[in-house]
C-alpha positions in Angstrom: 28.9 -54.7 -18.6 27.0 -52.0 -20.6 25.3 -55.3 -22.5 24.1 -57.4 -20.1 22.4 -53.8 -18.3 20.5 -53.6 -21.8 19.6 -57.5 -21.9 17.9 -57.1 -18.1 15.8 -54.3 -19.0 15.1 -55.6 -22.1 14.1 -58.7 -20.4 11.8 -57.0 -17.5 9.7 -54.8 -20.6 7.3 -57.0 -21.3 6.6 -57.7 -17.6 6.4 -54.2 -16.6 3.9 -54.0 -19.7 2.1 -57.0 -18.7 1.5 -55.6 -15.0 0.7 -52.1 -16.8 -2.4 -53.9 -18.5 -3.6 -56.1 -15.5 -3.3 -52.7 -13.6 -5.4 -50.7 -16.0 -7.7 -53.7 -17.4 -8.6 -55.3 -13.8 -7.1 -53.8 -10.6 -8.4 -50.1 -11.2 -11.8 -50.8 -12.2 -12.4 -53.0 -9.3 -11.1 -50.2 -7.2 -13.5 -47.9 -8.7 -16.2 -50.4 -8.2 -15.5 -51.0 -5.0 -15.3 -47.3 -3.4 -18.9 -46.5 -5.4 -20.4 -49.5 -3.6 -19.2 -48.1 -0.3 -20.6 -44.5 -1.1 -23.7 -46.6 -2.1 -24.0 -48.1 1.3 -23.2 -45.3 2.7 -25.8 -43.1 1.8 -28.5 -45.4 2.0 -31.4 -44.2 4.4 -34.8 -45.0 5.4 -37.3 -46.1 2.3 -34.9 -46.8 -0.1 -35.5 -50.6 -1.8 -32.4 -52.6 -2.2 -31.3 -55.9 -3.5 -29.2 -58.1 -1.4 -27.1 -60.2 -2.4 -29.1 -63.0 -1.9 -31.5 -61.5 -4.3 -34.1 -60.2 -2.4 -35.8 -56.9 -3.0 -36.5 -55.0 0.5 -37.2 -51.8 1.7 -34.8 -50.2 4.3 -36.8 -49.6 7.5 -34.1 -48.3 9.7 -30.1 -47.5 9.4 -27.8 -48.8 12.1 -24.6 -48.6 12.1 -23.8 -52.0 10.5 -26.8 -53.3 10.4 -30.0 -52.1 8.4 -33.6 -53.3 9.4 -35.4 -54.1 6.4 -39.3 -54.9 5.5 -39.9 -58.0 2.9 -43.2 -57.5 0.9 -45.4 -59.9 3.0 -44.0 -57.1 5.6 -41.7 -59.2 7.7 -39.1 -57.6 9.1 -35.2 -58.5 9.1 -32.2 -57.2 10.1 -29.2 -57.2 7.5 -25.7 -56.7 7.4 -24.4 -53.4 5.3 -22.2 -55.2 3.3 -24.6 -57.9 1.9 -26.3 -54.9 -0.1 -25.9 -55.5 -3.5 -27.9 -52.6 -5.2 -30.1 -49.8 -4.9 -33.0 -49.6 -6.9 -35.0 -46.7 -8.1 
């Protein structure tokens, strides 16, 4: 009995490593990632360029609450959705 308890955990080791790496290699940096981008959209206001994801570089025109109205250069005018901001610029 007191064998076959050491063969299981010494069978579930290298899994509980393996989820130990993918947990520290991929899971919490996207975490990290993902909670600055949300403090990023968050604190976004009027004047500030962005990127979309799209890749177009605007300036913020108005905040809404999921929506922001944003000016292209030719100074059209657009409404986009929070979570298609993909950066800030400075």
């Amino acid at each position: 009995m007191q064998g076959s308890s050491a063969d299981l955990i010494s069978s579930l080791l290298p899994l509980v490593a393996l989820f130990a790496i993918f947990y520290f290699l991929i899971i919490r940096p996207q975490q990290k990632q993902a909670k600055q981008h949300k403090q990023m959209i968050a604190e976004l206001k009027k004047s500030d360029k962005i990127v979309t994801n799209g890749g177009l570089m605007v300036e913020i025109t108005k905040v809404e609450d999921e929506f922001l109205l944003v000016k292209n250069h030719d100074g059209s005018e657009m409404k986009l959705a929070k979570e298609f901001v993909a950066k800030l610029l400075d």
